[in-house]
C-alpha positions as CSV (number, residue, x, y, z in Angstrom):
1,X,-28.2,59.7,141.1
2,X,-25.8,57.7,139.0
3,X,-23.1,56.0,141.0
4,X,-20.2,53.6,140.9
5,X,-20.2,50.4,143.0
6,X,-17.8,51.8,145.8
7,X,-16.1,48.4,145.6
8,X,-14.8,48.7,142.9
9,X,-11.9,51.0,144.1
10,X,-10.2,47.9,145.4
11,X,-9.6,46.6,141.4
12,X,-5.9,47.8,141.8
13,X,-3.5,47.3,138.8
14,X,0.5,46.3,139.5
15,X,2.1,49.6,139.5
16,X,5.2,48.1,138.6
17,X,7.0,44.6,140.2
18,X,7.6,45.1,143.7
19,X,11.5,44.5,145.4
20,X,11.2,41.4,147.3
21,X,13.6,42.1,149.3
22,X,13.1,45.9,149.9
23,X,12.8,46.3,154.1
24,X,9.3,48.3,153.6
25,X,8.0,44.9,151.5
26,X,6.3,43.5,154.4
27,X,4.8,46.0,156.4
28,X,2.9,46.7,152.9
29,X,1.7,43.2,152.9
30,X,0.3,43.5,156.3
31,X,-1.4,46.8,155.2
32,X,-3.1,44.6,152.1
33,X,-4.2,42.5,154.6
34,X,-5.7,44.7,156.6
35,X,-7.3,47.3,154.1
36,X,-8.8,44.3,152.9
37,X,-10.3,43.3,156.4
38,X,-11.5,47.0,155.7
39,X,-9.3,47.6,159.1
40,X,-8.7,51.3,157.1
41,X,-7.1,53.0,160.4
42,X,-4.7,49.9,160.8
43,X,-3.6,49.7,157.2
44,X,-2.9,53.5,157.0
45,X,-0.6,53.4,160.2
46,X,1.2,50.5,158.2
47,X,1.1,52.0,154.7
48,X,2.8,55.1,156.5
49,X,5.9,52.9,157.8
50,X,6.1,52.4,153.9
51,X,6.1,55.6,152.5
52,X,8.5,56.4,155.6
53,X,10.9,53.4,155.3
54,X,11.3,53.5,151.6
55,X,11.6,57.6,151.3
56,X,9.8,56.6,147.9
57,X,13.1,56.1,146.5
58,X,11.8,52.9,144.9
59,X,8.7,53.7,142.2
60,X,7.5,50.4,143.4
61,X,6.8,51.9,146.7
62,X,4.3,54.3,144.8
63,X,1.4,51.8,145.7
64,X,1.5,52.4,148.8
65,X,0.5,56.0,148.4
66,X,-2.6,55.3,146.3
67,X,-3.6,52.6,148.9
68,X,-3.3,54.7,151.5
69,X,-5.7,57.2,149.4
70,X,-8.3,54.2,149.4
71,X,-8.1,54.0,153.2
72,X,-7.9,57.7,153.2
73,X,-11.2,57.9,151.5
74,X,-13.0,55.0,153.2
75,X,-12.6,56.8,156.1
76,X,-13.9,60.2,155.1
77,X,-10.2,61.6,155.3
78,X,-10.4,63.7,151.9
79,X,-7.7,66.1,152.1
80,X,-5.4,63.5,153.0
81,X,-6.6,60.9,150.4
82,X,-6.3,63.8,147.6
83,X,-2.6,64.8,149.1
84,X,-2.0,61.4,148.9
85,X,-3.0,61.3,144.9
86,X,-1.9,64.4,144.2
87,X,1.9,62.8,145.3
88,X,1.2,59.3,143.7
89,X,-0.3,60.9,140.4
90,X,3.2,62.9,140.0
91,X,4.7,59.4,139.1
92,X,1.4,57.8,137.4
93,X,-0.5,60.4,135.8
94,X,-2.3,57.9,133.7
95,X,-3.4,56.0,135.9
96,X,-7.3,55.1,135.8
97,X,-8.0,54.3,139.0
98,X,-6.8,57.2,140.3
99,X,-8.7,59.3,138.5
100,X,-12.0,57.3,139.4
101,X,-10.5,57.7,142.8
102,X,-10.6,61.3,142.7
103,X,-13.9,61.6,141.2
104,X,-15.1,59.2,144.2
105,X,-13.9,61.6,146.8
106,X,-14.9,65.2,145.0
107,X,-18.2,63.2,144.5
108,X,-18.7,63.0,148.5
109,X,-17.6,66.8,148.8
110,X,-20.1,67.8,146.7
111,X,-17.3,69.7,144.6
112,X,-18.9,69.2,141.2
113,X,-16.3,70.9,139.0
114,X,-13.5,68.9,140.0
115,X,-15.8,65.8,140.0
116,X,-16.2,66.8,136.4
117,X,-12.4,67.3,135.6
118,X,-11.4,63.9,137.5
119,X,-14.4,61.8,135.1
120,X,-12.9,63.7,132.0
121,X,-9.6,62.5,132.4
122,X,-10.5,59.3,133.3
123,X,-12.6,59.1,130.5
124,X,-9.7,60.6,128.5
125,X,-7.7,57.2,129.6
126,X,-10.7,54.8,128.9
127,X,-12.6,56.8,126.5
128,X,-16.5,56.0,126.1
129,X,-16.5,54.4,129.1
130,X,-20.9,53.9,129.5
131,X,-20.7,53.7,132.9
132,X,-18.6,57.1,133.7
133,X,-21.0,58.7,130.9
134,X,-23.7,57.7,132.8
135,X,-22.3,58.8,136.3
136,X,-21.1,62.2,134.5
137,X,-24.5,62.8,133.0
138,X,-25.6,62.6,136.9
139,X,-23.3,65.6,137.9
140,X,-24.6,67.4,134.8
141,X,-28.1,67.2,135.8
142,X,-27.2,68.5,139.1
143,X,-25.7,71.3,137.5
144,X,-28.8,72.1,135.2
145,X,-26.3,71.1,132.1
146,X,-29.4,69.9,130.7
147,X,-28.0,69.4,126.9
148,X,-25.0,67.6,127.9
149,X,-27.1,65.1,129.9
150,X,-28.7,64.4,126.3
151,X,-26.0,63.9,124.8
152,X,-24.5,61.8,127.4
153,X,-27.1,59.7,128.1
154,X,-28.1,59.2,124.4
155,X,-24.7,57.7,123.9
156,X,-24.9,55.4,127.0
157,X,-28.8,54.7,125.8
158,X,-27.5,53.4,122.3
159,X,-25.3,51.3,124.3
160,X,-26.5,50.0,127.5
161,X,-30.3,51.0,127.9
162,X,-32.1,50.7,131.0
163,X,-35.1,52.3,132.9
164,X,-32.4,55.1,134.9
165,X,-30.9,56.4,132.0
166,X,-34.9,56.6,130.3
167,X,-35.8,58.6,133.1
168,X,-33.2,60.9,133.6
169,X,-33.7,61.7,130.0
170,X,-36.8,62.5,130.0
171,X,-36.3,64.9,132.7
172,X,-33.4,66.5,130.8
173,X,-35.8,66.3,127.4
174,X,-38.5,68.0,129.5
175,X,-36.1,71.1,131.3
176,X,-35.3,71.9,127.3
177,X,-38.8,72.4,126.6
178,X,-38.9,68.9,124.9
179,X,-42.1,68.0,126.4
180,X,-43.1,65.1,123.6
181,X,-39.3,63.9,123.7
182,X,-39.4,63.5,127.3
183,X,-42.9,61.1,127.7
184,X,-41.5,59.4,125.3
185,X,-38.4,58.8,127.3
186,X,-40.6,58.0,130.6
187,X,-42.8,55.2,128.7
188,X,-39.9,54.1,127.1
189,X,-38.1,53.5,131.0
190,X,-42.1,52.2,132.2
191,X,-41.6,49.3,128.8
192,X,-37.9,48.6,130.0
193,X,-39.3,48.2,133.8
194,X,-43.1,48.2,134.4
195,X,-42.9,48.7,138.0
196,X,-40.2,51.2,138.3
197,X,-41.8,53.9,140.5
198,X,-39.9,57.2,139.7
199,X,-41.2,56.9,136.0
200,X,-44.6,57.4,137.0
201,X,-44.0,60.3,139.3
202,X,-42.0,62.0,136.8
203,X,-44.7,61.1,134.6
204,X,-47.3,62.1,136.6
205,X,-45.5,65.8,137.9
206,X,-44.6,66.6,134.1
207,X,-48.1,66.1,132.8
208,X,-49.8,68.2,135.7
209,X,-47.0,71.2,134.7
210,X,-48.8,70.2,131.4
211,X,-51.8,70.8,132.8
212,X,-53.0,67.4,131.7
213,X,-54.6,66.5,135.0
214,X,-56.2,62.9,133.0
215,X,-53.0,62.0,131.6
216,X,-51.4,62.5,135.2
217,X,-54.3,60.6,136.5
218,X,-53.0,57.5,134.2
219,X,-49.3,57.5,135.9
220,X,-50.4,58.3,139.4
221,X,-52.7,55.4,139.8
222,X,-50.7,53.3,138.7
223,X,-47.4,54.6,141.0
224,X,-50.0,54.5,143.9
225,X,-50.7,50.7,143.3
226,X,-46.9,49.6,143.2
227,X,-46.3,52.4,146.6
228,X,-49.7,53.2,148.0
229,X,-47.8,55.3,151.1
230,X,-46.0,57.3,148.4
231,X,-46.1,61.3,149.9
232,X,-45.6,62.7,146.4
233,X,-48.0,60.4,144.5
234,X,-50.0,61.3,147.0
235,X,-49.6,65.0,146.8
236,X,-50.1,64.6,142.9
237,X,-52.9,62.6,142.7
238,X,-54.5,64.8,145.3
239,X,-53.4,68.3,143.3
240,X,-54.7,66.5,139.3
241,X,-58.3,65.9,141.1
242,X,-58.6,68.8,142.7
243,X,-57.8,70.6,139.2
244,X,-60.2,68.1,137.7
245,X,-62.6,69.3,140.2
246,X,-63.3,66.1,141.8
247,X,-62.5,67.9,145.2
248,X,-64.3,65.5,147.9
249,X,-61.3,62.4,146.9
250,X,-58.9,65.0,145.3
251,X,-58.8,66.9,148.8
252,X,-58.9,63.5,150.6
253,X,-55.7,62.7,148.8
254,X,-54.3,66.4,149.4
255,X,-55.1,65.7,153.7
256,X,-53.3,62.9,153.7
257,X,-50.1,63.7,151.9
258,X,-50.3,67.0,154.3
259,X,-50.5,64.7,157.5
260,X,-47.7,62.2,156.0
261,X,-45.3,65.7,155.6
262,X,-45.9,67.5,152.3
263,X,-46.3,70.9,153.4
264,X,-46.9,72.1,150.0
265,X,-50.2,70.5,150.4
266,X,-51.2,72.8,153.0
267,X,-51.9,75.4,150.5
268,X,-54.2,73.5,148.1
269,X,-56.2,72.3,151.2
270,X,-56.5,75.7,152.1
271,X,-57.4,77.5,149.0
272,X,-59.6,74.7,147.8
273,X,-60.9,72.6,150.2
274,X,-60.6,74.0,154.3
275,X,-58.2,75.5,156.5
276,X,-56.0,73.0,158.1
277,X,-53.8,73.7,161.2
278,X,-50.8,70.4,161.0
């Protein structure tokens, strides 16, 4: 689904201008150095000498917290990278990139309501923001939020168009019983990208729902050209012929998406072409 380059979680902004001379100053330069070495265990034992030494008496000391976080995070430490925030964000509620931070690590706890609530305030800071739209639309279309994954992405599409936000539009168009809307949206992302692959599967799965079996015909070809080992064109193509009854290739297709692990085959093979033990 939609994601944010993880990197990008290092752009840190001056919190405020650090005390030279404060005793904590260096061991947080050596944490810097090391969190940027990605040495995430070493940096937290040094970020923690900061936070210890300076008592976060000194607001300038405050980065230390939301570094820590990072390291936290990169580490697949959640509760204490969202401790950490929740301290840090007491002092800098505003701040962007903690937000994003947050929405980062409720994003790897598959928590999608606070996911939600950490991209709407950091959209609330940087508002219309196309690529948290676009990640946001992702965790609506997880949630079967199907209309707000229109609107999203029809925002993001009037700004930044590309064959991902096509697709996943069409799939929202086609869950609201917008079946022309959402081919549309799937030729549209096939124009932007000729050999993007999920396009034709999507393509190919709505129209046999459709019960188009030709029209599916037309995608699946063409996805099995570009991925000729692909299970679920595979299972697809196999599944349109077989309703097209062209059963000697359709159940050819159908045995050898079975064999390559789609078990849902099994049952076509079964009921129209032979009993099959895997």
């Amino acid at each position: 689904m939609f994601r944010l380059c993880f990197p990008f979680l290092f752009t840190l902004v001056a919190l405020t201008s650090f005390a030279q001379d404060a005793k904590w100053k260096k061991y947080e330069v050596e944490a810097d150095t090391l969190m940027n070495r990605q040495d995430f265990e070493g940096a937290i034992k040094l970020y923690s000498k900061v936070i210890k030494t300076s008592k976060l008496k000194d607001k300038s000391s405050y980065g230390s917290l939301y570094k820590r976080a990072v390291c936290y995070y990169s580490r697949g430490q959640f509760d204490p990278a969202l401790a950490d925030l929740a301290t840090f964000m007491k002092e800098y509620p505003s701040l962007y990139q903690a937000h994003l931070l947050k929405a980062f690590i409720y994003r790897d706890m598959d928590d999608a309501e606070n996911q939600l609530k950490a991209l709407d305030n950091a959209l609330a800071i940087q508002p219309g923001d196309p690529g948290l739209i676009k990640w946001r639309s992702g965790v609506y279309l997880q949630e079967g939020e199907y209309e707000k994954v229109k609107e999203d992405l029809q925002y993001v599409k009037a700004i930044q168009d590309d064959p991902e936000v096509e697709m996943y539009l069409g799939f929202a168009y086609y869950n609201l019983q917008q079946a022309d809307s959402a081919f549309i949206s799937l030729n549209k992302a096939i124009e932007l990208e000729p050999t993007y692959l999920p396009a034709y599967l999507y393509g190919g799965s709505f129209s046999l729902q459709e019960a188009d079996h030709e029209r599916a015909l037309k995608y699946l070809d063409v996805a099995l050209k570009l991925d000729p080992e692909n299970v679920n064109a595979q299972f697809y193509k196999g599944v349109a012929l077989v309703e097209l009854d062209r059963l000697e290739e359709g159940c050819r297709f159908l045995a050898k998406a079975f064999y390559n692990g789609e078990d849902d085959a099994g049952g076509y093979l079964k009921e129209r072409c032979y009993t099959l033990d895997k």
